[in-house]
C-alpha positions as protocol buffer text, in pm:
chain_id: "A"
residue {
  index: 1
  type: UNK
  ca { x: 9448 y: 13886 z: 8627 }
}
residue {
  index: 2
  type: UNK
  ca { x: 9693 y: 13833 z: 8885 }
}
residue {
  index: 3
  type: UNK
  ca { x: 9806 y: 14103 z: 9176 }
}
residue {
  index: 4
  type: UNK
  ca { x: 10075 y: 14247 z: 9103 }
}
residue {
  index: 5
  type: UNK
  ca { x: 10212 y: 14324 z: 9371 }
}
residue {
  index: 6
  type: UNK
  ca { x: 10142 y: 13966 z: 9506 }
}
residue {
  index: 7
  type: UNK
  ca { x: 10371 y: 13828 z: 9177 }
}
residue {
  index: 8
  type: UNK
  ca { x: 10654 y: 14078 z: 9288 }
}
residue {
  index: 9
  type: UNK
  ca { x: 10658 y: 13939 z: 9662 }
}
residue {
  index: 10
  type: UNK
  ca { x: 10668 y: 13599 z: 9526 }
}
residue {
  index: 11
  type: UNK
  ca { x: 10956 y: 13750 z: 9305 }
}
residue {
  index: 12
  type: UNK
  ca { x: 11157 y: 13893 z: 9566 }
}
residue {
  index: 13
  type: UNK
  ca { x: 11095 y: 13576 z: 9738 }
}
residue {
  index: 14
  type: UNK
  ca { x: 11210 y: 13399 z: 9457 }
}
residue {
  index: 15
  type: UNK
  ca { x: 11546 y: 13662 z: 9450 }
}
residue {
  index: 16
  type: UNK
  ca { x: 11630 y: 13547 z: 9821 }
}
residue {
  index: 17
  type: UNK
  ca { x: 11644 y: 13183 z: 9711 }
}
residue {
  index: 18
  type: UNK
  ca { x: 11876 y: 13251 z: 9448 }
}
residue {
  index: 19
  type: UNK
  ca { x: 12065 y: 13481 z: 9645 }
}
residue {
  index: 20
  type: UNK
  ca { x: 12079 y: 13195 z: 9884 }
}
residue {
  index: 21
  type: UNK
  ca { x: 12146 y: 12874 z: 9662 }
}
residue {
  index: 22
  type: UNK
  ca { x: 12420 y: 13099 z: 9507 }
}
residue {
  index: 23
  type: UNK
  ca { x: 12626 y: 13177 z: 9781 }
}
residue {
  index: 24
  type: UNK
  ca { x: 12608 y: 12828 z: 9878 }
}
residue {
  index: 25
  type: UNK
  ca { x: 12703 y: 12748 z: 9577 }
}
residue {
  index: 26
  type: UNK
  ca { x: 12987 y: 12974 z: 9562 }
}
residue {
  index: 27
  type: UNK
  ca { x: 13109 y: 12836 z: 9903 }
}
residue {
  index: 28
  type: UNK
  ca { x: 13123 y: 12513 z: 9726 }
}
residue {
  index: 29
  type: UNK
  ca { x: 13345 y: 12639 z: 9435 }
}
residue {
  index: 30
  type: UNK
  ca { x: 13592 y: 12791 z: 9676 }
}
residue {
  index: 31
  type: UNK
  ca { x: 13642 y: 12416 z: 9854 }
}
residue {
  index: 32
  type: UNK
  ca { x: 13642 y: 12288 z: 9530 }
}
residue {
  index: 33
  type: UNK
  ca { x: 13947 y: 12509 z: 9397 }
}
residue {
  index: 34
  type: UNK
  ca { x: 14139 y: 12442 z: 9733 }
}
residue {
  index: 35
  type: UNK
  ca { x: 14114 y: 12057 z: 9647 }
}
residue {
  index: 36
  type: UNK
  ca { x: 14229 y: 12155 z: 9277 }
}
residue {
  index: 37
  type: UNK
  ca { x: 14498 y: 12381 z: 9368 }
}
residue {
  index: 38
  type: UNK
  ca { x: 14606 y: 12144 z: 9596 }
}
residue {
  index: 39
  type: UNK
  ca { x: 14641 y: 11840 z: 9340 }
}
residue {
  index: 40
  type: UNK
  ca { x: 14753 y: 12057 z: 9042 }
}
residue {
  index: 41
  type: UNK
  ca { x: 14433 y: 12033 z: 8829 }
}
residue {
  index: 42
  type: UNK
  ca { x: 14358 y: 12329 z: 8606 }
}
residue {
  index: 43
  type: UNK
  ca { x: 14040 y: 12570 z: 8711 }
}
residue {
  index: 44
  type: UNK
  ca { x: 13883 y: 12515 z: 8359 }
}
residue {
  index: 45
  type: UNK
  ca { x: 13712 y: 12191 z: 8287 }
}
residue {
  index: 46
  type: UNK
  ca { x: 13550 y: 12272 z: 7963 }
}
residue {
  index: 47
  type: UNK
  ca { x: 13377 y: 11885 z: 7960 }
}
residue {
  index: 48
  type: UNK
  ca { x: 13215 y: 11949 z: 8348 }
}
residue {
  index: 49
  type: UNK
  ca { x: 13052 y: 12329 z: 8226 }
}
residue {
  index: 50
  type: UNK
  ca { x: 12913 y: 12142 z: 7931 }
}
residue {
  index: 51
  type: UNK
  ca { x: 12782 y: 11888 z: 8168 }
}
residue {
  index: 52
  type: UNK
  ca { x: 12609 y: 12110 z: 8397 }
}
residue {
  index: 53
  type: UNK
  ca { x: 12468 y: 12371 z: 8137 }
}
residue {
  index: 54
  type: UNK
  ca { x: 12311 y: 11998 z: 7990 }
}
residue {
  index: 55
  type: UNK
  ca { x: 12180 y: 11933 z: 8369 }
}
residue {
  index: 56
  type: UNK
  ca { x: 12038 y: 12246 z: 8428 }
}
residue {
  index: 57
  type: UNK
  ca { x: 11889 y: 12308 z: 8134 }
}
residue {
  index: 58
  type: UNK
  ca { x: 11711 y: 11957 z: 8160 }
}
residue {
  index: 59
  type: UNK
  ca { x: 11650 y: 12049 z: 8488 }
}
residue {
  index: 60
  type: UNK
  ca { x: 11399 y: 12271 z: 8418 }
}
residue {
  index: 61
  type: UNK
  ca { x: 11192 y: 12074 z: 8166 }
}
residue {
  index: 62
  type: UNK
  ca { x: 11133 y: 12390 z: 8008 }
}
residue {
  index: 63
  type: UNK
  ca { x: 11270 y: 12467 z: 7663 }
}
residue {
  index: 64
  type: UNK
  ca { x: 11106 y: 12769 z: 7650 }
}
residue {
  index: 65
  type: UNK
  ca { x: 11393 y: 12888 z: 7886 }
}
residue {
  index: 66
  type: UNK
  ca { x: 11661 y: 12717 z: 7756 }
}
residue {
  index: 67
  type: UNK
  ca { x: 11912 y: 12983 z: 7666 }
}
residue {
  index: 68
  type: UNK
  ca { x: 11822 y: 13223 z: 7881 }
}
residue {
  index: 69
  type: UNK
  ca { x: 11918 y: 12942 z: 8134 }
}
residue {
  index: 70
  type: UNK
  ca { x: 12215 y: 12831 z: 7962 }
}
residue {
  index: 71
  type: UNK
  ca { x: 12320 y: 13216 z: 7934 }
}
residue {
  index: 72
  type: UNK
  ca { x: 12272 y: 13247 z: 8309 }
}
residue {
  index: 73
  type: UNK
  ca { x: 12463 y: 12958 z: 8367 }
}
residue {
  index: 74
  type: UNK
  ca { x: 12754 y: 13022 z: 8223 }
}
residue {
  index: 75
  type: UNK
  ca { x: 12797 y: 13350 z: 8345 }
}
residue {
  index: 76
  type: UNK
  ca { x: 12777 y: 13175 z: 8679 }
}
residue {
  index: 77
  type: UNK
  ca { x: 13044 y: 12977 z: 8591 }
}
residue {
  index: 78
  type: UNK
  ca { x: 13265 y: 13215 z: 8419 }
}
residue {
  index: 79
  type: UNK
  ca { x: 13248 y: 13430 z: 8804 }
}
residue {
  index: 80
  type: UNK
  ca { x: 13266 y: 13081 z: 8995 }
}
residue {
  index: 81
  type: UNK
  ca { x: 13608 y: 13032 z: 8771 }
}
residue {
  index: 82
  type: UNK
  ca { x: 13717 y: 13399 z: 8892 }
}
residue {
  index: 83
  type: UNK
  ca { x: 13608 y: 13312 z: 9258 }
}
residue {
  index: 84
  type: UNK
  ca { x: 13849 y: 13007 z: 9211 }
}
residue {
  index: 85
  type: UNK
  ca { x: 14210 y: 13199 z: 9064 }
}
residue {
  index: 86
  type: UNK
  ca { x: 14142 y: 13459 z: 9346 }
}
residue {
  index: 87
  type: UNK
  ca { x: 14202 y: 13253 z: 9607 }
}
C-alpha cells in the first residue's frame, strides 16, 4: 500500500504544475484576445473548443478520464473566454 502522505506530496506537486501551466496558459489567452480584438474576430470559436476538448482528451490516452477531462476543460475555457471580454 502506498504512503500516503508520499501520494499527497506528489499531489501538491502535481497542483503547482497545474497552477503553473494554467497561468501560462491564461497569459496566452489574454495575447490571444488582444490579436482578436484587434482584427474584429468574435471571443467564441465554438469549432477551436471542440478541437481542443478532442486534443486533450486524446491527450491523455485515458478514457477512463474522459469527461472528467472534458468537464475540466471546458470550464477552463468558459473562464479563459471571461479572461478575454475583461480586457
Amino acid at each position: 500500500m502506498a504512503d500516503l502522505s508520499k501520494l499527497r506530496e506528489q499531489i501538491d506537486q502535481a497542483d503547482q504544475d497545474l497552477v503553473k501551466a494554467l497561468v501560462k496558459r491564461y497569459d496566452l489567452v489574454m495575447e490571444v484576445g488582444r490579436v482578436k480584438r484587434a482584427s474584429g474576430q468574435a471571443v467564441f470559436d465554438p469549432k477551436r473548443e471542440e478541437q481542443v476538448l478532442d486534443k486533450v482528451t486524446n491527450l491523455a490516452q485515458r478514457p477512463e478520464y474522459e469527461v472528467a477531462l472534458r468537464a475540466v476543460y471546458q470550464e477552463i475555457m468558459d473562464q479563459a473566454k471571461r479572461l478575454e471580454e475583461d480586457f
